[in-house]
Phi, psi and omega in degrees: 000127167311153181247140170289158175279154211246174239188163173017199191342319225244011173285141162297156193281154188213121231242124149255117174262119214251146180192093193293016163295328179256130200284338187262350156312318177265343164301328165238055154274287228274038182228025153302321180287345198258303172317356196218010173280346202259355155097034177215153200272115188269133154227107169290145210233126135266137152231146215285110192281335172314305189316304183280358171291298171286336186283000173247035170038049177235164176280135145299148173319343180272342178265355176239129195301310196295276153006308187298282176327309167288350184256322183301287189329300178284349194279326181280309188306275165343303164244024140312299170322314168276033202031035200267117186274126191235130183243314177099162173311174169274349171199137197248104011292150156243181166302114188231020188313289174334295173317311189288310167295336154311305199312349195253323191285326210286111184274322192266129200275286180337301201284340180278317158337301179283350186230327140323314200279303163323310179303315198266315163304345217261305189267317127320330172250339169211051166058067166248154173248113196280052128249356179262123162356298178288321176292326204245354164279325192280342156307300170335295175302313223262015163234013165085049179234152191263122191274289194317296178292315140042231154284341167272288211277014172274319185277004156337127174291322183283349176275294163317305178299326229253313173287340181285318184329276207315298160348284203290329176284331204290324187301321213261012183235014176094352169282119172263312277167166158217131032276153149251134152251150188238148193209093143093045176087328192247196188237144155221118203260133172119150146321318169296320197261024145323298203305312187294303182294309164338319191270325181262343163310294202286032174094004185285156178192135141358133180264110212256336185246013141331246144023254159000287192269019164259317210270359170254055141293152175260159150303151189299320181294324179289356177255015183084001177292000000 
């Protein structure tokens, strides 16, 4: 049976793990509104995707050339569908380390909100390049934020710590990747599973011990097939 959506105080979190380095990160900035149609509370997560790329000791998709291609294509193919306009960094991967440590220094959970979000259209949509200094201050102004401070208190040892924290836990809750939402424990990772985190908002659920008893089956090799 669907849970009714919850409402004032007692509504739930619906946790985004954010990294304006990924194109489908910033395609689901704009499916933010359907999520929060659903009676729950968005808390931005920024987190470093290099970081959780080593800690599960895998590559991004950008970094394997046949991959490279195929994620620019469909990221074009998306937003095309959705009228969107798409330019890209002026170069891919870039740093975003910087982008990310404002985003932490930024105290008004609104106002950060607002200046994520700024990031990933700024850079996607309209060709920016978010490691440069001048570029993220000028974002910054175009979000009522002072740039100049800013960009001094991201480099704060305590701004810096505070994104390895946020990293190192997303890994250690199971986030590979980005966007991820965490919802009630569990994760959905991609732009795509928006719909699917609907379906587990409005009560749907998995036979979790079904699940269970799949993933400890052995491989066919370890039995010698």
């Amino acid at each position: 049976m669907e849970k009714p959506f919850l409402t004032g105080t007692t509504m739930e979190k619906v946790r985004f793990y954010y990294d304006p380095i990924s194109p489908y990160a910033w395609l689901a900035t704009k499916q933010i509104a359907r999520i929060e149609a659903a009676g729950v509370h968005l808390e931005m997560e920024p987190v470093l995707l290099a970081g959780l790329l080593k800690a599960h000791g895998t590559k991004g998709p950008a970094e394997v050339p046949a991959k490279r291609e195929f994620l620019f294509r469909d990221v074009m193919r998306i937003a095309d569908a959705h009228g969107l306009p798409f330019r890209g960094p002026p170069g891919h991967p870039f740093n975003p380390l910087l982008a990310l440590r404002m985003c932490l220094a930024i105290q008004s959970l609104t106002s950060r909100r607002r200046f994520t979000f700024m990031l990933s259209q700024a850079c996607w949509e309209r060709g920016l390049d978010l490691s440069s200094p001048a570029v993220l201050k000028a974002l910054a102004a175009e979000c009522d934020l002072n740039g100049e401070a800013l960009v001094a208190n991201a480099g704060d040892p305590a701004i810096k710590q505070a994104l390895i924290d946020a990293t190192e836990n997303a890994a250690a809750a199971g986030v590979f990747g980005v966007p991820t939402f965490s919802y009630m424990g569990e994760l959905f990772w991609g732009g795509d599973r928006i719909d699917l985190l609907l379906r587990r908002i409005a009560g749907h659920r998995i036979d979790e011990a079904r699940l269970k008893e799949f993933l400890a089956r052995p491989a066919l090799a370890e039995r010698g097939m």
